[in-house]
C-alpha positions as CSV (number, residue, x, y, z in Angstrom):
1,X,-10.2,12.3,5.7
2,X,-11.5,9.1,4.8
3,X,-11.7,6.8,7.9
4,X,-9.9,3.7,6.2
5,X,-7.0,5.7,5.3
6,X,-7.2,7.2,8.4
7,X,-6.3,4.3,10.6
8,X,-4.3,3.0,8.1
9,X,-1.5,6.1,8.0
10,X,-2.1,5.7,12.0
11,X,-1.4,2.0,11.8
12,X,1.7,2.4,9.4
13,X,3.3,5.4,11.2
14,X,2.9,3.9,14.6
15,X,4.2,0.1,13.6
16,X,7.4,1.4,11.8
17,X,8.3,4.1,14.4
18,X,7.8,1.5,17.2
19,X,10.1,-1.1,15.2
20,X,13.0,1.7,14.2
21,X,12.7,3.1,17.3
22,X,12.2,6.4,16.0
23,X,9.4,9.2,17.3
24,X,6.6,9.4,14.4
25,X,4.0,10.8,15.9
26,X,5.1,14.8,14.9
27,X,5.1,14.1,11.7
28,X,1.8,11.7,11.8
29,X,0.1,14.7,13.3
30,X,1.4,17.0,10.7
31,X,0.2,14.3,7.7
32,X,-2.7,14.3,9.4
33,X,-3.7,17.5,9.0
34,X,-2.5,17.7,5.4
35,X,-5.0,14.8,4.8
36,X,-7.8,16.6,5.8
37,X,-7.4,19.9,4.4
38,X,-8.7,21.5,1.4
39,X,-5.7,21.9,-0.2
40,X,-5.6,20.7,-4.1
41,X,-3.5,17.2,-4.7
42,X,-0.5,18.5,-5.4
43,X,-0.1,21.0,-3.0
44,X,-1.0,17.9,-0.6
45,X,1.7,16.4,-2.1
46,X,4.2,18.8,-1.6
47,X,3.3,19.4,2.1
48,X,3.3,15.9,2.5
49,X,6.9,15.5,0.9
50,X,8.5,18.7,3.5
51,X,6.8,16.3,6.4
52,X,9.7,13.6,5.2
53,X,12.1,16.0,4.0
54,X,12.3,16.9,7.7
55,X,11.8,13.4,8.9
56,X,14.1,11.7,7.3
57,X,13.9,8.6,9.5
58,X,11.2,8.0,8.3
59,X,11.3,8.1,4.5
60,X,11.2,4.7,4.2
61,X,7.5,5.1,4.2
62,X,7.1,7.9,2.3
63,X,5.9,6.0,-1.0
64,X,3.3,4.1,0.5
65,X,1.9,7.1,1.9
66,X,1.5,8.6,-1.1
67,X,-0.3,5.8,-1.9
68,X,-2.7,6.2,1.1
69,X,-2.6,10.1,-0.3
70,X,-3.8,9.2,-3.1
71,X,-6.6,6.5,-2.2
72,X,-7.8,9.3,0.2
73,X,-7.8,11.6,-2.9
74,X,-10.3,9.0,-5.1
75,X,-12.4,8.4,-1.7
76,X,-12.8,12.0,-0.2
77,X,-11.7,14.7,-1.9
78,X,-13.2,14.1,-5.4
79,X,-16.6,14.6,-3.6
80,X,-16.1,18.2,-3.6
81,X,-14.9,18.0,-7.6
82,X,-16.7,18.1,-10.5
83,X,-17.8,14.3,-11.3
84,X,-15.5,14.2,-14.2
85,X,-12.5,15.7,-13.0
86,X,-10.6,12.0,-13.3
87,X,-10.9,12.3,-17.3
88,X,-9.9,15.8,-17.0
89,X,-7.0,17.6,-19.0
90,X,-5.8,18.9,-15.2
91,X,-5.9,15.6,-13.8
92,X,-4.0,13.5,-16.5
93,X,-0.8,16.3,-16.3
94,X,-0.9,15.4,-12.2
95,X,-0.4,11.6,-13.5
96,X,1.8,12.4,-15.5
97,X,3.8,14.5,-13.2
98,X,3.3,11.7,-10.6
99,X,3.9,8.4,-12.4
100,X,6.8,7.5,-10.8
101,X,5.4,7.9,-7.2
102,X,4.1,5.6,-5.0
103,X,4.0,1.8,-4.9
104,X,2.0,-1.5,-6.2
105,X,0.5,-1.5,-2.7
106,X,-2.2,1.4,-4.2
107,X,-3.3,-1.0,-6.6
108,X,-4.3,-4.0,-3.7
109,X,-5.8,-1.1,-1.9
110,X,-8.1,-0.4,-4.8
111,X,-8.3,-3.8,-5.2
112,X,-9.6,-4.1,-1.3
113,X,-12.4,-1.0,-1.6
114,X,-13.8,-2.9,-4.7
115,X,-14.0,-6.3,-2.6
116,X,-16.0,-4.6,-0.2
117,X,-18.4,-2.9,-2.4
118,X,-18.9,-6.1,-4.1
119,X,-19.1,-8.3,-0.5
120,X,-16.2,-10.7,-1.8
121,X,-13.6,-12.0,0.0
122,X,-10.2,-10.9,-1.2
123,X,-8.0,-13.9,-2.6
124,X,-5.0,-13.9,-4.5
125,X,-5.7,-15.3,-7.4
126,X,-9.2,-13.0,-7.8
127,X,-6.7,-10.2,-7.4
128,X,-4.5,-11.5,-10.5
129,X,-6.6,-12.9,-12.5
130,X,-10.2,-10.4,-11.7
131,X,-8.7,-7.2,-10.9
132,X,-5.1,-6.6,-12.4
133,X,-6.4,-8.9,-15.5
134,X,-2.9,-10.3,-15.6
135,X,-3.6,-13.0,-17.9
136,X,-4.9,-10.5,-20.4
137,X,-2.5,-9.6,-23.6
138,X,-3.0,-6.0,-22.9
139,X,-2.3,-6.1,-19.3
140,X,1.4,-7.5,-19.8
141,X,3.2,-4.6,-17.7
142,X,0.6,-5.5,-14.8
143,X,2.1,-9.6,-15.6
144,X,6.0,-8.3,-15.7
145,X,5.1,-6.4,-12.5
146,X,3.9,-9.2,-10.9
147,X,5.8,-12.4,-12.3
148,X,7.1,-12.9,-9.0
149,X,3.8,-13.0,-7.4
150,X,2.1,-14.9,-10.1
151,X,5.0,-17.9,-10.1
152,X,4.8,-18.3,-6.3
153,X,1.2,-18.5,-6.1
154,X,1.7,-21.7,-4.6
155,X,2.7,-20.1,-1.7
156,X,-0.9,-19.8,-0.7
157,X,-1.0,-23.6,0.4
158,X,2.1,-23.3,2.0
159,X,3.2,-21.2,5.1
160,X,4.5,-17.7,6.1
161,X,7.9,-19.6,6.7
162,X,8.1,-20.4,3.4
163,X,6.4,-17.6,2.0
164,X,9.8,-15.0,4.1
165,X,12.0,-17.5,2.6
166,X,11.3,-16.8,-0.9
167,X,10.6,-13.3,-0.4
168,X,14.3,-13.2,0.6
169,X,15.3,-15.6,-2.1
170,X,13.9,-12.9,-5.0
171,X,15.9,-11.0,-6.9
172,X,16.8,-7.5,-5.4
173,X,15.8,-5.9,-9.1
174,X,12.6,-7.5,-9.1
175,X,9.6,-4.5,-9.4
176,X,7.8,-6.4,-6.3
177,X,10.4,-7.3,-4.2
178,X,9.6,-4.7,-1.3
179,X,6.3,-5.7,-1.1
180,X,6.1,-9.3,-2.0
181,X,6.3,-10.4,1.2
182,X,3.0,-8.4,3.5
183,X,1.5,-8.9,0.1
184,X,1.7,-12.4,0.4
185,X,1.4,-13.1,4.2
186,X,-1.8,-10.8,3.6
187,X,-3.5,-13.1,1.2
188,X,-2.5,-15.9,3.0
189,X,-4.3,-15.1,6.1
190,X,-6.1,-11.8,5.2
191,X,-7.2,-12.3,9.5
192,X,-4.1,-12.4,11.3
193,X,-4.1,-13.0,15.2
194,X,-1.1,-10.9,17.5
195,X,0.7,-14.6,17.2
196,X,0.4,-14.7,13.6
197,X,1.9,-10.8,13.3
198,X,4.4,-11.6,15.8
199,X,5.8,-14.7,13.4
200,X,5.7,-12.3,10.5
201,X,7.9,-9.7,12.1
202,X,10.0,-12.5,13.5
203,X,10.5,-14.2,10.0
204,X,10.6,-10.3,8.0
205,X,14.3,-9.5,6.4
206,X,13.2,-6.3,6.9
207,X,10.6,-6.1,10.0
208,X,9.4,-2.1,10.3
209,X,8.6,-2.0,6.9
210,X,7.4,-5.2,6.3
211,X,4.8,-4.8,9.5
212,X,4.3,-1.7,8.9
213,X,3.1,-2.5,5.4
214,X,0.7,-5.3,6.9
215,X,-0.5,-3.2,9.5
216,X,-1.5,-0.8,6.7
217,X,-3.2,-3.1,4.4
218,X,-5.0,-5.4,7.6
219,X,-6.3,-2.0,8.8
220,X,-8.0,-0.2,5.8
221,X,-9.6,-3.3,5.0
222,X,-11.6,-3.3,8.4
């Protein structure tokens, strides 16, 4: 199991269980192990899916842990795969089969690893503009995605009080609404102290998800 992911399902599962007051750490334990075994993707996916079916106080979580299935997919398991499996006839009938799973937040976590291999600093408009290429005509589902994001960019010389107001402000049909707001707060300050987090949870509509999010994304890009 890759080490990122690793503290990052840790850092997820143990801020929204705290928050909902609910006991996570069964089902943590259980993901945990489905992480690290040899099973193929989907059967990964399908263990990891009974883990929520029987936890169902926690399925709030249960797309963006696909998402960290997935990154730990690309960052561990293809070792052990033939180095063209990802342009493989098997693998394009598992996106297909998965193309409504998961959330945006795999796409800043991609984002993140390349920011590392490269030795930038992650910033929100390199993330539009660089990496999702939203300014590009052939990128216009990425720009519909993300219109919220990209017409509050603003926000970033603003502050996280303002940043919770619009998030709550957005429309509820919006494709980023769940995740503009630790999105934003992230690239805003991408090193946030135990006051910062605590004014983030304090301002959140929606506080064990929204933390738990951050937490996540502040975590796997230690």
């Amino acid at each position: 199991m890759d080490t990122k992911v690793k503290n990052s399902l840790e850092s997820l599962f143990n801020t929204f269980s705290a928050l909902e007051n609910v006991s996570g750490q069964q089902a943590l334990r259980q993901l945990q192990n489905i992480f690290d075994s040899d099973e193929d993707f989907m059967s990964k996916l399908m263990l990891m899916d009974k883990v929520f079916d029987d936890f169902p106080q926690l399925n709030a979580i249960r797309e963006v842990t696909f998402d960290l299935l997935l990154i730990n997919f690309f960052s561990e398991d293809t070792k052990k795969l033939d180095e063209d499996y990802l342009d493989s006839p098997e693998w394009e009938k598992i996106e297909d089969e998965t193309i409504d799973r998961g959330t945006e937040l795999l796409n800043l976590l991609l984002y993140l690893k390349e920011c590392e291999d490269e030795e930038i600093e992650p910033s929100l408009e390199d993330y539009l503009k660089e990496f999702l290429l939203v300014e590009e005509d052939e990128f216009q589902d990425e720009h519909r995605i993300y219109e919220d994001v990209i017409a509050n960019q603003i926000l970033m010389e603003s502050s996280l009080e303002e940043i919770a107001r619009v998030s709550k402000s957005l429309d509820p049909e919006s494709e980023i609404r769940d995740l503009f707001y630790p999105l934003m707060a992230f690239f805003y300050n991408t090193n946030p102290t135990a006051e910062n987090l605590k004014e983030f949870k304090n301002l959140s509509e929606d506080a064990p998800f929204d933390a738990a999010v951050l937490e996540l994304i502040i975590n796997f890009q230690k």
